[in-house]
C-alpha positions in Angstrom: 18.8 15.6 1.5 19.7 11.9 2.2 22.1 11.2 -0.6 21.9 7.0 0.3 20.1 3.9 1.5 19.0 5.8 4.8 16.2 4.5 7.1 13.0 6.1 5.5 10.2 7.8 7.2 8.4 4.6 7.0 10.4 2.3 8.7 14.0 0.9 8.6 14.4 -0.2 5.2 17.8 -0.7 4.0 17.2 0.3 1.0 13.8 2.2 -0.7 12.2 1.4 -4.0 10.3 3.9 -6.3 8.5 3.1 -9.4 8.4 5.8 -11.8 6.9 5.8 -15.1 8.2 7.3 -18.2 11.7 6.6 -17.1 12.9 6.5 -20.5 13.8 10.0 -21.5 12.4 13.7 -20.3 11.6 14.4 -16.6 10.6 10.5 -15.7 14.7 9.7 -16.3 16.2 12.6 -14.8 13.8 11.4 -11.6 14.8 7.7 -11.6 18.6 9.2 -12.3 18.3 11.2 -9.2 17.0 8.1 -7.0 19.4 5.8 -8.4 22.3 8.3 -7.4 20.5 8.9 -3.5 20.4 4.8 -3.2 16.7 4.2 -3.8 16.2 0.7 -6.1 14.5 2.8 -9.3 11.5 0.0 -11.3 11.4 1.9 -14.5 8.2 1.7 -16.6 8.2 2.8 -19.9 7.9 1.8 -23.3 12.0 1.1 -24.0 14.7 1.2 -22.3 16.3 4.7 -23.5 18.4 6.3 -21.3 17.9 4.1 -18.0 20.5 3.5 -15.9 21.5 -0.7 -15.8 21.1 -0.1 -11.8 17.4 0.5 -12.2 15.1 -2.5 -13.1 13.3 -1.8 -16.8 10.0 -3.4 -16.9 8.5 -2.9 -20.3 5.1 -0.9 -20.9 3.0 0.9 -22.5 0.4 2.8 -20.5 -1.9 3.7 -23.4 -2.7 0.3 -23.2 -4.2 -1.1 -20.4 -4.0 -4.4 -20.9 -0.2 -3.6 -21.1 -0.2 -1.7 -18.2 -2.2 -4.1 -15.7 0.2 -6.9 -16.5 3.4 -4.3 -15.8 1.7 -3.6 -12.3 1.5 -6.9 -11.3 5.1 -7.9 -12.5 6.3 -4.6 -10.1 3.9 -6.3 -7.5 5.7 -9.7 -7.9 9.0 -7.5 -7.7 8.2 -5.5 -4.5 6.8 -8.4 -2.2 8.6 -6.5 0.7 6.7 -3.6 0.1 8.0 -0.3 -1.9 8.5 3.1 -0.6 7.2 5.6 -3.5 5.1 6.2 -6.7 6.0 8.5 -9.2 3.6 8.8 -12.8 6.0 10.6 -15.0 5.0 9.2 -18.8 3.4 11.6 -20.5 2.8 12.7 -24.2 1.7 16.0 -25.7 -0.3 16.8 -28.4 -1.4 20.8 -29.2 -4.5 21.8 -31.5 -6.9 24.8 -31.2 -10.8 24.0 -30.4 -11.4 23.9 -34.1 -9.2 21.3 -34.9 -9.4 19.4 -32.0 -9.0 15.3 -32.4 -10.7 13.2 -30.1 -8.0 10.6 -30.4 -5.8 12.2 -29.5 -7.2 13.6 -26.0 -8.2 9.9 -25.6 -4.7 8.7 -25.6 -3.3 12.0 -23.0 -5.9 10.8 -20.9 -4.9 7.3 -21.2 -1.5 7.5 -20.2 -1.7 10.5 -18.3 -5.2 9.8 -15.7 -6.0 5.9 -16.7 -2.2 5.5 -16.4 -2.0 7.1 -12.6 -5.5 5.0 -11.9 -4.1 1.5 -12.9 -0.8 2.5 -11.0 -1.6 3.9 -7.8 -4.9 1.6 -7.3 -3.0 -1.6 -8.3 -0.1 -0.7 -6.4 -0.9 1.3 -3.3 -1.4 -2.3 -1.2 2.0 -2.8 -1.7 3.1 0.7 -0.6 4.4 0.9 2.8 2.4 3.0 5.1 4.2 6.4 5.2 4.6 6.1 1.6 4.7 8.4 -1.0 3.1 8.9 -4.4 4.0 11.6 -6.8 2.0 12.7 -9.7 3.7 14.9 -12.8 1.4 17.3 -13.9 1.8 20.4 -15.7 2.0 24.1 -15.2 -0.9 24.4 -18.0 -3.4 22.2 -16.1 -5.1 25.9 -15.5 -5.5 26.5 -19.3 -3.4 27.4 -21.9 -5.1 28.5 -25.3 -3.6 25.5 -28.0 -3.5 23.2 -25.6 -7.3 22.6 -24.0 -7.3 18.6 -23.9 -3.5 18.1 -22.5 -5.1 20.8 -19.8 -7.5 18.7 -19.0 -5.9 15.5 -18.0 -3.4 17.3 -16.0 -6.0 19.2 -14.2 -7.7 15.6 -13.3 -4.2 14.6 -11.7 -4.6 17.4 -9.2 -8.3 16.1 -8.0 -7.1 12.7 -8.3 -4.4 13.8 -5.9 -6.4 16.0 -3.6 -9.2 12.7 -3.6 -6.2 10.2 -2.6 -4.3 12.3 -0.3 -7.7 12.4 2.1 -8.1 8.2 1.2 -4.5 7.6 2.3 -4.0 10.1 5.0 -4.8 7.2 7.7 -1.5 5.8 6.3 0.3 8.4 6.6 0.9 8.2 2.7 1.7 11.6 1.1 -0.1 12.1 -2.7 1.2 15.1 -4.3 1.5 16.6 -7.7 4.4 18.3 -9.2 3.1 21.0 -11.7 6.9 21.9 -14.3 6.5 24.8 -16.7 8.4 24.9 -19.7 11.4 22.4 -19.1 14.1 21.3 -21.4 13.0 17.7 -22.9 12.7 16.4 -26.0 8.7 16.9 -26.0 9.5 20.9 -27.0 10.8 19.6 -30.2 7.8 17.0 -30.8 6.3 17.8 -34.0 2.9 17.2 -32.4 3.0 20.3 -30.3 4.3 22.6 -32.7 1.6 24.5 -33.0 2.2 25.8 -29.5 5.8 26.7 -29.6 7.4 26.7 -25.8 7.7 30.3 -24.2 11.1 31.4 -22.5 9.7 32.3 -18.7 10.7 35.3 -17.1 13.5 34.0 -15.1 15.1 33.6 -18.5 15.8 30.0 -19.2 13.7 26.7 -19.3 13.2 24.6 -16.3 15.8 22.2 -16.4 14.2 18.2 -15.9 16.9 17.7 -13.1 15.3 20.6 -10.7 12.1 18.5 -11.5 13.3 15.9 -10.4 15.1 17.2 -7.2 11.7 19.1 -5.9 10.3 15.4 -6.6 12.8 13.9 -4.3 11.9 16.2 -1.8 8.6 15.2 -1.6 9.9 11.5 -1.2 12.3 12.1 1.3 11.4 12.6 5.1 11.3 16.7 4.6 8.5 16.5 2.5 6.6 13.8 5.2 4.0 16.7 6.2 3.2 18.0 2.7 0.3 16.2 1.3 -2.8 17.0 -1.2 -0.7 19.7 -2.9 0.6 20.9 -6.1 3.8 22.1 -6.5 4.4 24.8 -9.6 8.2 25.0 -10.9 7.9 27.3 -14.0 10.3 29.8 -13.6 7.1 32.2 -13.2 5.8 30.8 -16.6 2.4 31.3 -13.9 2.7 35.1 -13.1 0.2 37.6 -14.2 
């Protein structure tokens, strides 16, 4: 892969921009590491700061709240007058419960950051994305159904018909919309207390996905090799998925 500030496969642009969201901690940071490192210009939205590299621009929000959020949009819009090359919705929040103890406030606020979060995003943002852009959704290996975990299935299952939806809308563009779907990977959300009663399984490959292979089939999906794939989701599990 391009490992700097190469012309993209939208134009010659000295250097590309991403915005990626949840670029605090977990998989969202090891994606805006791995851009910062290739040359890309990271704009990090999430909540603090965390881990962010000082080479990536922090802009401070909070997608459960859309108020929040629509103002972060426009201050990346502001930021990205040129134009920016990528979108990548990585925030994301977990909680586990079975049917019978199921809180609706809880699936509201998954389905806040997780879908209302990619809506305000994408649709605020995708005038500004250059055609031949890209946009990356993070979804989940469980969007098929996972017993424990029947409302965080749900709103990563919406990412993939969001993604199939806006893949068709933006093909004229030539902007790719794909969604990358990890299994069990190393973060700090497999120690969150508010998933604990759906403790992570070991996949057969024998380890947990680690969040920088995330984050390097992500970058492949940005880069020119992944110009032709569009509409898809991409599983990385460690075969966490097989019968």
């Amino acid at each position: 892969m391009p490992s700097g500030p190469v012309p993209s496969a939208t134009g010659e642009r000295a250097t590309r921009s991403a915005v990626v969201t949840g670029a605090s901690s977990g998989i969202g940071l090891a994606i805006a590491h791995d851009l910062v490192g290739a040359g890309w210009h990271v704009l990090g939205l999430s909540r603090s700061r965390g881990g962010l590299s000082d080479a990536a621009t922090w802009v401070p929000c909070d997608l459960a709240d859309a108020i929040a959020a629509d103002e972060a949009v426009r201050a990346v819009r502001d930021a990205t007058a040129g134009g920016m090359d990528a979108i990548v919705h990585a925030a994301g929040l977990q909680y586990s419960a079975g049917v019978r103890d199921l809180q609706p406030e809880q699936g509201e606020r998954m389905w806040a950051v997780h879908v209302r979060g990619a809506e305000l995003l994408v649709s605020g943002l995708v005038g500004s994305l250059v055609d031949g852009g890209r946009v990356v959704l993070v979804g989940s290996r469980t969007m098929s159904g996972v017993p424990g975990k029947s409302q965080y299935a749900a709103t990563k299952a919406a990412l993939v018909a969001m993604a199939r939806a806006w893949a068709s809308e933006l093909a004229p563009r030539r902007i790719t919309v794909n969604v990358v779907a990890p299994g069990p990977t190393r973060t700090a959300m497999l120690d969150d207390p508010n998933r604990s009663s759906v403790p992570p399984v070991v996949p057969p490959l024998g380890r947990l996905v680690e969040p920088s292979e995330v984050a390097a089939l992500t970058r492949f999906l940005l880069e020119p090799t992944g110009a032709m794939v569009t509409g898809q989701t991409l599983v990385i599990c460690g075969g966490a998925s097989l019968p």
